[in-house]
NUDREN-934581 format. One record per atom (N, C-alpha, C): residue number from 1; x, y, z; atom name; residue in one letter. Coordinates in steps of 0.05 Angstrom, whole numbers. Layout:
% residues N
{atom NUM, {X, Y, Z}, 'CA', 'A'} ...
***
This chain:
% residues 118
{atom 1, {1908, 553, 2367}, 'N', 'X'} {atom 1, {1936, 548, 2366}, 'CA', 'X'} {atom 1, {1941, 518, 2370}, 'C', 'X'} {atom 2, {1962, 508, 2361}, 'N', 'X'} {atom 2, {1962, 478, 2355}, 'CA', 'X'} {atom 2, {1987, 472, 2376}, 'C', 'X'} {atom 3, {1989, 458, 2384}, 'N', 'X'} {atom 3, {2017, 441, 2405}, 'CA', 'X'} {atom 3, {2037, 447, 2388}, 'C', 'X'} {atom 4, {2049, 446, 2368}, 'N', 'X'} {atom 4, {2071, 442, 2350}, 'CA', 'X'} {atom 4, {2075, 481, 2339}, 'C', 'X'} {atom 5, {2099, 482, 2350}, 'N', 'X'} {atom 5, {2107, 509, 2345}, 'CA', 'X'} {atom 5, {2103, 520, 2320}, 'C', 'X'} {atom 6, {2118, 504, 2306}, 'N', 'X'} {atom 6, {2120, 497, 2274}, 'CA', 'X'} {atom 6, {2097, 516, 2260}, 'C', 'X'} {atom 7, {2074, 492, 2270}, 'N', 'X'} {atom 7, {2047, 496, 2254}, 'CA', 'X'} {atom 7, {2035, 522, 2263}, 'C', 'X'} {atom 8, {2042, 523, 2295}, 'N', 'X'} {atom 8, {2026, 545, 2305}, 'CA', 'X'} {atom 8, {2030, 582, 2286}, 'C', 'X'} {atom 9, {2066, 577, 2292}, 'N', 'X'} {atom 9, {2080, 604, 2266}, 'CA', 'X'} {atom 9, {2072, 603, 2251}, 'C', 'X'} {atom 10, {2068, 587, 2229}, 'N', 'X'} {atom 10, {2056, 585, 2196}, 'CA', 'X'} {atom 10, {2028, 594, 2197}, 'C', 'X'} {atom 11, {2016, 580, 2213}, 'N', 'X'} {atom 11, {1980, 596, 2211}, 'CA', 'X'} {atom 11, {1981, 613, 2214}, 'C', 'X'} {atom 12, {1990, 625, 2232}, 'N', 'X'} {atom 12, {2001, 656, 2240}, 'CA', 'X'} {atom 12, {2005, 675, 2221}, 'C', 'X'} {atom 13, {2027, 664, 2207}, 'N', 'X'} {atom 13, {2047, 686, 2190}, 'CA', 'X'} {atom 13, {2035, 683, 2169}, 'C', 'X'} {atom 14, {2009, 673, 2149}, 'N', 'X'} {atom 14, {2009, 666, 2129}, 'CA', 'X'} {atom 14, {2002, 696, 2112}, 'C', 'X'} {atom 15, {1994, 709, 2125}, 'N', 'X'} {atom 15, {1988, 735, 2105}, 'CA', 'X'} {atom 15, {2019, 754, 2113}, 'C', 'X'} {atom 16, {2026, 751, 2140}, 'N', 'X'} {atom 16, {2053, 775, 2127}, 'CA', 'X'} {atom 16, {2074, 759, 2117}, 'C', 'X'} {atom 17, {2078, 728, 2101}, 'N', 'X'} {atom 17, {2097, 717, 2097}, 'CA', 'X'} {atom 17, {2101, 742, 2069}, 'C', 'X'} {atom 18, {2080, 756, 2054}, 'N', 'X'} {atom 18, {2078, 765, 2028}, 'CA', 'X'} {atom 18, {2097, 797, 2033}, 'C', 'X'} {atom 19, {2104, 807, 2068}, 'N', 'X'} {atom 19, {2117, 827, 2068}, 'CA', 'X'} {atom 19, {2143, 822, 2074}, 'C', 'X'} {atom 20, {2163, 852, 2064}, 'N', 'X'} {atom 20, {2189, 849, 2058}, 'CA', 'X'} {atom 20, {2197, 845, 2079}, 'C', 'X'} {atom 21, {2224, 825, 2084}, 'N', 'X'} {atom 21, {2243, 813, 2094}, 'CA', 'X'} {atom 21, {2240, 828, 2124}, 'C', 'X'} {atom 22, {2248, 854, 2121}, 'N', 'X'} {atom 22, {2253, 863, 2146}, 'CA', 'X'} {atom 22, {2225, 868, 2165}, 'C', 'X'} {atom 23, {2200, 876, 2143}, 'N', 'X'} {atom 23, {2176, 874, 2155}, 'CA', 'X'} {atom 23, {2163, 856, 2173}, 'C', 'X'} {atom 24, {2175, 834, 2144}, 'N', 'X'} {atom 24, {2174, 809, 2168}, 'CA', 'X'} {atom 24, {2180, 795, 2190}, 'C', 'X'} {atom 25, {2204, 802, 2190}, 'N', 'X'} {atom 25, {2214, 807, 2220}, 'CA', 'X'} {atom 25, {2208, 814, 2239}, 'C', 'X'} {atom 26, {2197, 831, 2233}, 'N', 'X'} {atom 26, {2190, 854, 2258}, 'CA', 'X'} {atom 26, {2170, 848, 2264}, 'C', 'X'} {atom 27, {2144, 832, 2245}, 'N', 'X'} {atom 27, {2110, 824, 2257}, 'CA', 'X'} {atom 27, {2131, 792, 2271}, 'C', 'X'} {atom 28, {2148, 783, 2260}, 'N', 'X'} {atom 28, {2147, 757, 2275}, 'CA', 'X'} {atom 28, {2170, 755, 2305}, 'C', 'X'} {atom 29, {2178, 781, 2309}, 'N', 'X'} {atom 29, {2191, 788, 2337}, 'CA', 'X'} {atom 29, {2169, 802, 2353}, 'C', 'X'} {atom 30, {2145, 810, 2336}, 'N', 'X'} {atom 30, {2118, 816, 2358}, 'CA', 'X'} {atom 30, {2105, 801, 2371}, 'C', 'X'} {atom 31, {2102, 785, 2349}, 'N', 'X'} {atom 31, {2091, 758, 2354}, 'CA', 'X'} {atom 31, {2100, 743, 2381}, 'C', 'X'} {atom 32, {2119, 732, 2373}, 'N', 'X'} {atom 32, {2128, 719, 2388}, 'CA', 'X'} {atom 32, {2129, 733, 2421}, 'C', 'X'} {atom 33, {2137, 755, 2422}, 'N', 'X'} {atom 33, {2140, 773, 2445}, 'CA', 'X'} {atom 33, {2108, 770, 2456}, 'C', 'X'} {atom 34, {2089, 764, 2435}, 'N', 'X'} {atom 34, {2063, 777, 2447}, 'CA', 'X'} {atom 34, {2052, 745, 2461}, 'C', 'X'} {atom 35, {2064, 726, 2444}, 'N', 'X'} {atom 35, {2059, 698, 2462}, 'CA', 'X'} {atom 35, {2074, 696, 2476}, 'C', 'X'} {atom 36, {2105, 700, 2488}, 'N', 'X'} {atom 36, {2120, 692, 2514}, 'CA', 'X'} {atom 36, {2098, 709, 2536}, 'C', 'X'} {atom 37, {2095, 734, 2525}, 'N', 'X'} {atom 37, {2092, 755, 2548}, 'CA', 'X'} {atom 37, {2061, 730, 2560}, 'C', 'X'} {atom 38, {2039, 733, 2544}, 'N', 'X'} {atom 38, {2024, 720, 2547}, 'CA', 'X'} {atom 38, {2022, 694, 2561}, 'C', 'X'} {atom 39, {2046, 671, 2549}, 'N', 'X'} {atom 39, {2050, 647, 2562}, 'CA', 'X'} {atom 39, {2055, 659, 2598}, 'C', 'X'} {atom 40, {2068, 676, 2598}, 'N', 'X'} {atom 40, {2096, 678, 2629}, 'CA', 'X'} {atom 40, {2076, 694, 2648}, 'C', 'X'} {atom 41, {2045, 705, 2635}, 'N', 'X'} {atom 41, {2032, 714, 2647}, 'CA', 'X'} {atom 41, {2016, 701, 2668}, 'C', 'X'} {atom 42, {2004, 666, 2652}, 'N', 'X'} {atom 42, {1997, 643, 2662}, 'CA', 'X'} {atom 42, {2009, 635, 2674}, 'C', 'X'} {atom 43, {2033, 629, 2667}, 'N', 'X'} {atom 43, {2048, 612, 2690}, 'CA', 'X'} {atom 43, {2053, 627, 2714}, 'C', 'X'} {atom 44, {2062, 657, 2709}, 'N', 'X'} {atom 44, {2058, 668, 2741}, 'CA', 'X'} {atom 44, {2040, 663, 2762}, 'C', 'X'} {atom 45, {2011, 664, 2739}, 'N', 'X'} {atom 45, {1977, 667, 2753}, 'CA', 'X'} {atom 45, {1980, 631, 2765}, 'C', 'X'} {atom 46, {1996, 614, 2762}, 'N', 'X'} {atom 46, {1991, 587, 2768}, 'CA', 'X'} {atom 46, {2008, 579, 2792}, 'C', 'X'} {atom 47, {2002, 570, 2807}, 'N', 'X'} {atom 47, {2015, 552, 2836}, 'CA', 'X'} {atom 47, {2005, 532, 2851}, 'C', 'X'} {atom 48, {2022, 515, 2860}, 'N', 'X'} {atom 48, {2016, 485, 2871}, 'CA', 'X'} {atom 48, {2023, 478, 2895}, 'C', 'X'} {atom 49, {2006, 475, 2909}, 'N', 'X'} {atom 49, {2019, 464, 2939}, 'CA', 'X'} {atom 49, {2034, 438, 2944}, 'C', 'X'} {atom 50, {2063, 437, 2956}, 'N', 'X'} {atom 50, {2067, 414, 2962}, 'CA', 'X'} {atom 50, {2057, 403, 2980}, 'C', 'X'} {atom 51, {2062, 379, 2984}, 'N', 'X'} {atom 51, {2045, 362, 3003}, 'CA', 'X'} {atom 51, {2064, 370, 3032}, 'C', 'X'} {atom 52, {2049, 370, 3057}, 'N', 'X'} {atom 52, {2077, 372, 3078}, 'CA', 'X'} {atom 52, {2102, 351, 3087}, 'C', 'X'} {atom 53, {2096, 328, 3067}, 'N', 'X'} {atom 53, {2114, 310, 3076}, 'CA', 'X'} {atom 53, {2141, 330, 3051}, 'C', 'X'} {atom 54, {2141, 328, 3030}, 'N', 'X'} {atom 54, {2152, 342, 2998}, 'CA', 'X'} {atom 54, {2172, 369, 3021}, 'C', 'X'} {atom 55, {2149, 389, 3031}, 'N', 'X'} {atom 55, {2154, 409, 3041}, 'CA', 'X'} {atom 55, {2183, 406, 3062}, 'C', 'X'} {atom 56, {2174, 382, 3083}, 'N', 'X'} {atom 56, {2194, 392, 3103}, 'CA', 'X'} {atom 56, {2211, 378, 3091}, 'C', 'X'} {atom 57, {2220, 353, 3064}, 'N', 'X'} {atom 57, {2240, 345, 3060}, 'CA', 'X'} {atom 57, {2259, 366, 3043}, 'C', 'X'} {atom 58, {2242, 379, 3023}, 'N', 'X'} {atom 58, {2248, 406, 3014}, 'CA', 'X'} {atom 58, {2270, 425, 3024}, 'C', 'X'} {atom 59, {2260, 429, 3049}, 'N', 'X'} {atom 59, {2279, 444, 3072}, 'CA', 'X'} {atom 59, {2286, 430, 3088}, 'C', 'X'} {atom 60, {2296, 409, 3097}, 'N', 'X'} {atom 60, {2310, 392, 3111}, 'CA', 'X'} {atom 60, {2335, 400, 3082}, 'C', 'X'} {atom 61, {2330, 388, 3061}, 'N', 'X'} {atom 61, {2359, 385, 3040}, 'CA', 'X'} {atom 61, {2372, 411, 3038}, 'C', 'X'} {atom 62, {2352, 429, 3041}, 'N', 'X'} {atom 62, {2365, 466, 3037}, 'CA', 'X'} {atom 62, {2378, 459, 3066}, 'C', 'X'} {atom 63, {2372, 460, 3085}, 'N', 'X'} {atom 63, {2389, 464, 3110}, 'CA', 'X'} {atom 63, {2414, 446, 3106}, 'C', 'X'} {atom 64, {2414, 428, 3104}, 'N', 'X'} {atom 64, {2436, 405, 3099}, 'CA', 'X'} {atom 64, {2460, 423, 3078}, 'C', 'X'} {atom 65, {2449, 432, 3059}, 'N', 'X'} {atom 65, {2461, 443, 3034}, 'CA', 'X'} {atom 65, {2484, 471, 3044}, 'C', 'X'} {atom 66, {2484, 470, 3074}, 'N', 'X'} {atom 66, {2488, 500, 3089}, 'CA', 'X'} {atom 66, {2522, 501, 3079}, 'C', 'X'} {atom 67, {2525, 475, 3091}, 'N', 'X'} {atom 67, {2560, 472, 3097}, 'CA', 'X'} {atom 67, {2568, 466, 3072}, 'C', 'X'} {atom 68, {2565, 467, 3050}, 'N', 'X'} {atom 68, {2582, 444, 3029}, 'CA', 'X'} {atom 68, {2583, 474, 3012}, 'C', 'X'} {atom 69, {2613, 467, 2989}, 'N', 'X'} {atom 69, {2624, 478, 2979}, 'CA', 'X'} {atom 69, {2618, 470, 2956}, 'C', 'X'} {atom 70, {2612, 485, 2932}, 'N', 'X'} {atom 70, {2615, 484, 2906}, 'CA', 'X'} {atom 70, {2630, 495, 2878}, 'C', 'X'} {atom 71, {2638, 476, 2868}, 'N', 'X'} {atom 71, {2653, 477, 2842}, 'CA', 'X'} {atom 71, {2648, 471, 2808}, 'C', 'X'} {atom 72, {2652, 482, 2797}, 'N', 'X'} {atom 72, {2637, 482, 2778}, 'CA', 'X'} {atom 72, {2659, 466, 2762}, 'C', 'X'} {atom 73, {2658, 442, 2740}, 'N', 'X'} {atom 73, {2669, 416, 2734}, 'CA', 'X'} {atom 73, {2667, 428, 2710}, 'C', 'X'} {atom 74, {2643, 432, 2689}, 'N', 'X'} {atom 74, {2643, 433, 2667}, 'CA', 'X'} {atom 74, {2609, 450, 2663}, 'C', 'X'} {atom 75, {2600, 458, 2636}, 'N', 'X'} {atom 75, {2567, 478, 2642}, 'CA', 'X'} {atom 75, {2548, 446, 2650}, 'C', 'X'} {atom 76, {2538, 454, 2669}, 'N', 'X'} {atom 76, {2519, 439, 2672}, 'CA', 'X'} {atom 76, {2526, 416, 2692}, 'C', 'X'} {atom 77, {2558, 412, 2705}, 'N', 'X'} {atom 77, {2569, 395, 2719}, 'CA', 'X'} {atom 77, {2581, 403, 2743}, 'C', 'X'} {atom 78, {2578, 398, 2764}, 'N', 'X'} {atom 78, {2587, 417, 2784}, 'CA', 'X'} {atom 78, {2601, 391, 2810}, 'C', 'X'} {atom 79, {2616, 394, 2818}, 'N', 'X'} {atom 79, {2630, 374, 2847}, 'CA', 'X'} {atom 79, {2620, 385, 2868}, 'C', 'X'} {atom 80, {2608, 380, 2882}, 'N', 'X'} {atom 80, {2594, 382, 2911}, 'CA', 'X'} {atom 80, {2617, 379, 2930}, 'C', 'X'} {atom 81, {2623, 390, 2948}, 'N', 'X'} {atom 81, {2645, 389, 2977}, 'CA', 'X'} {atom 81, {2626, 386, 2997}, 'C', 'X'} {atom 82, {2630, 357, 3014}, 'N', 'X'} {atom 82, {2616, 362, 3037}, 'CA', 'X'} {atom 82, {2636, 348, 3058}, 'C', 'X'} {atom 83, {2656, 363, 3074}, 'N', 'X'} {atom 83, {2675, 363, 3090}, 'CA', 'X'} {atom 83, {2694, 346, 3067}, 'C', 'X'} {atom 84, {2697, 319, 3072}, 'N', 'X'} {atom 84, {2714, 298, 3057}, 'CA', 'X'} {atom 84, {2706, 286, 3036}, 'C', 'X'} {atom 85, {2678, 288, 3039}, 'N', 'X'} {atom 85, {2653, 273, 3017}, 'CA', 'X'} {atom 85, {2654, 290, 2987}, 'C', 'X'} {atom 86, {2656, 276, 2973}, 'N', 'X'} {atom 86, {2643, 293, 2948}, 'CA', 'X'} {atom 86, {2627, 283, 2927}, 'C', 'X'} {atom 87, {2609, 293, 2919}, 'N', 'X'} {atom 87, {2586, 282, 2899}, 'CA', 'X'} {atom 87, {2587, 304, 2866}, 'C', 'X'} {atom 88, {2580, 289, 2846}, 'N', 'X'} {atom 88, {2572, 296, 2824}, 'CA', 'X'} {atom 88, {2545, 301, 2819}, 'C', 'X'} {atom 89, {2544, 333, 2811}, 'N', 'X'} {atom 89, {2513, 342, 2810}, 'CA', 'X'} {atom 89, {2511, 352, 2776}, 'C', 'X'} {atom 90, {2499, 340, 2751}, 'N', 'X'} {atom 90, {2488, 339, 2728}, 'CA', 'X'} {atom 90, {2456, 355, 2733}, 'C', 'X'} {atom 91, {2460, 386, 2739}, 'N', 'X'} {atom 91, {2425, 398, 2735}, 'CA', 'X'} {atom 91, {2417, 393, 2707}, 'C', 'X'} {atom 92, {2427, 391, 2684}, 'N', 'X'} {atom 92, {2417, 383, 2661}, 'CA', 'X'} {atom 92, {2404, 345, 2658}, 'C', 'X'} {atom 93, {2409, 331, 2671}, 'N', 'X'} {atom 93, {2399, 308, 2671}, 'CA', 'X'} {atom 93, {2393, 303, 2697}, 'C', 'X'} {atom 94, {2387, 319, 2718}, 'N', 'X'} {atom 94, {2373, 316, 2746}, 'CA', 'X'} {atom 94, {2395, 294, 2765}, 'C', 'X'} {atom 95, {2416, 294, 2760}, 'N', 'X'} {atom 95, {2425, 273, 2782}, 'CA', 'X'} {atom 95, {2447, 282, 2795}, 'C', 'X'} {atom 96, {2464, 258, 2815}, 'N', 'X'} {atom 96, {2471, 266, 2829}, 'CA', 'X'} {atom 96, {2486, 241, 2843}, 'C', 'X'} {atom 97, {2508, 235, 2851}, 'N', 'X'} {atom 97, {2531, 208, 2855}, 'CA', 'X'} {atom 97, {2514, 203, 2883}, 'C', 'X'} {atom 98, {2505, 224, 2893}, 'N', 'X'} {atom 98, {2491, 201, 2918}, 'CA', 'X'} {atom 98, {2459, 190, 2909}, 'C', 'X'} {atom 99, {2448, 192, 2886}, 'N', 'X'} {atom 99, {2431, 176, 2888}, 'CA', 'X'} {atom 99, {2403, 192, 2883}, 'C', 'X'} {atom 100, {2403, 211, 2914}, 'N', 'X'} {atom 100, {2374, 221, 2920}, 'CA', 'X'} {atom 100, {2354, 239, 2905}, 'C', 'X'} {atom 101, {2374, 249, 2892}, 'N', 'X'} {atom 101, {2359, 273, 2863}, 'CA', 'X'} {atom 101, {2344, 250, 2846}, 'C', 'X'} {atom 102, {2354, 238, 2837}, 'N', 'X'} {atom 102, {2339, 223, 2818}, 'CA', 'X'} {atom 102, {2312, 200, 2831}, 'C', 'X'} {atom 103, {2325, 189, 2860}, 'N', 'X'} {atom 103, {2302, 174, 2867}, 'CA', 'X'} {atom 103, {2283, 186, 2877}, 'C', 'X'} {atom 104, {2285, 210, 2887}, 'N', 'X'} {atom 104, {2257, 224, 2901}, 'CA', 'X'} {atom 104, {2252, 254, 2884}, 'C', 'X'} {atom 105, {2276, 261, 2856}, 'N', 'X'} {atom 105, {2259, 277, 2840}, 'CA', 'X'} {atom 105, {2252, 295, 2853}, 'C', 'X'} {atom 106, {2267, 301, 2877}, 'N', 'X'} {atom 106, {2263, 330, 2880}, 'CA', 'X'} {atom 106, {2299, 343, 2882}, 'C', 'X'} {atom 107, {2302, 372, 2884}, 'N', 'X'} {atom 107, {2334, 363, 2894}, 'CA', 'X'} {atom 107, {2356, 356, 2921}, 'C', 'X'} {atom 108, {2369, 340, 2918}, 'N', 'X'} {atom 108, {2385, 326, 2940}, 'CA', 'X'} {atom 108, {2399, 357, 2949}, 'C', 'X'} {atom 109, {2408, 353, 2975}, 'N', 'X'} {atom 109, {2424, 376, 2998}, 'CA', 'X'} {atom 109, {2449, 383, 2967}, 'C', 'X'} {atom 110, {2456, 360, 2960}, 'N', 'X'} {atom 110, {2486, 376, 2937}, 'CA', 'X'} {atom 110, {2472, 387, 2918}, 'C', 'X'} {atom 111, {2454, 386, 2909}, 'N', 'X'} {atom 111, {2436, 394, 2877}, 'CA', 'X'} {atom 111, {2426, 418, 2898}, 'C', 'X'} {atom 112, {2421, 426, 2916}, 'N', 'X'} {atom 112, {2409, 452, 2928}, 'CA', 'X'} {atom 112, {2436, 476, 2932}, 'C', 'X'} {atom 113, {2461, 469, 2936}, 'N', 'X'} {atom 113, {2489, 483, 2936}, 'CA', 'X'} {atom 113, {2490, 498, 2921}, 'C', 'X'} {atom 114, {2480, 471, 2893}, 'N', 'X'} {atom 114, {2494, 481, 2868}, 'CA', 'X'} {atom 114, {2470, 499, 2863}, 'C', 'X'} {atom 115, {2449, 501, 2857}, 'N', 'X'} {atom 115, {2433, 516, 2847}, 'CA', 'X'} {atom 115, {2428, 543, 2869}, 'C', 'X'} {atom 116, {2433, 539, 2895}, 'N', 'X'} {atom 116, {2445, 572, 2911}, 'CA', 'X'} {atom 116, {2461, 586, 2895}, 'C', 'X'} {atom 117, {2484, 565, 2890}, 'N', 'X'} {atom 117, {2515, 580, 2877}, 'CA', 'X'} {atom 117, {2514, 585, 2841}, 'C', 'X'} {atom 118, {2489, 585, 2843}, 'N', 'X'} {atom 118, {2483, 596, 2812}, 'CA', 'X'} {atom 118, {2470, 623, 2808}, 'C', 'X'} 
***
């Protein structure tokens, strides 16, 4: 199987591309089912330790994340409430108006709210 989806389907499908429409369908919704199932099997079987510095900052931000209120702005945009404070959390582009999501790439106490309150 090749990196490129593309190529990977075509090698695949080249002998049932010759069956009818609906046939086809149905080998290429197996297919596919038979590589997610397969992919999601690996990734289960896979895990990574964080380091303990990663770890307790990890849960330092979840605890922090206790008190603040969340709102949802627009899909993918959410306003963080923290007493008077409020921050902009983007989970689709990782960031966040205070800063910390993006410089330490993991998520900030407001990026942990929002993704509770999801």
């Amino acid at each position: 199987m090749t990196s490129n989806i593309a190529k990977s389907i075509n090698a695949t499908n080249k002998d049932a591309r010759e069956l009818p429409v609906m046939r086809l369908l149905e080998y290429m919704t197996n297919l596919l089912q038979q590589w997610n199932n397969k992919n999601r099997k690996s990734a289960m079987e896979t895990s990574t330790e964080l380091g303990e510095k990663y770890d307790r900052l990890l849960r330092e931000n979840l605890i922090a994340s206790e008190q603040m209120t969340v709102r949802p702005a627009m899909e993918k945009l959410y306003t963080v409430f923290e007493g008077v404070r409020r921050n902009i959390v983007c989970l689709e582009e990782g960031t966040c108006s205070c800063g910390k999501f993006q410089m330490d790439e993991l998520p900030c106490p407001h990026a942990w709210a929002v993704l509770k309150n999801q």
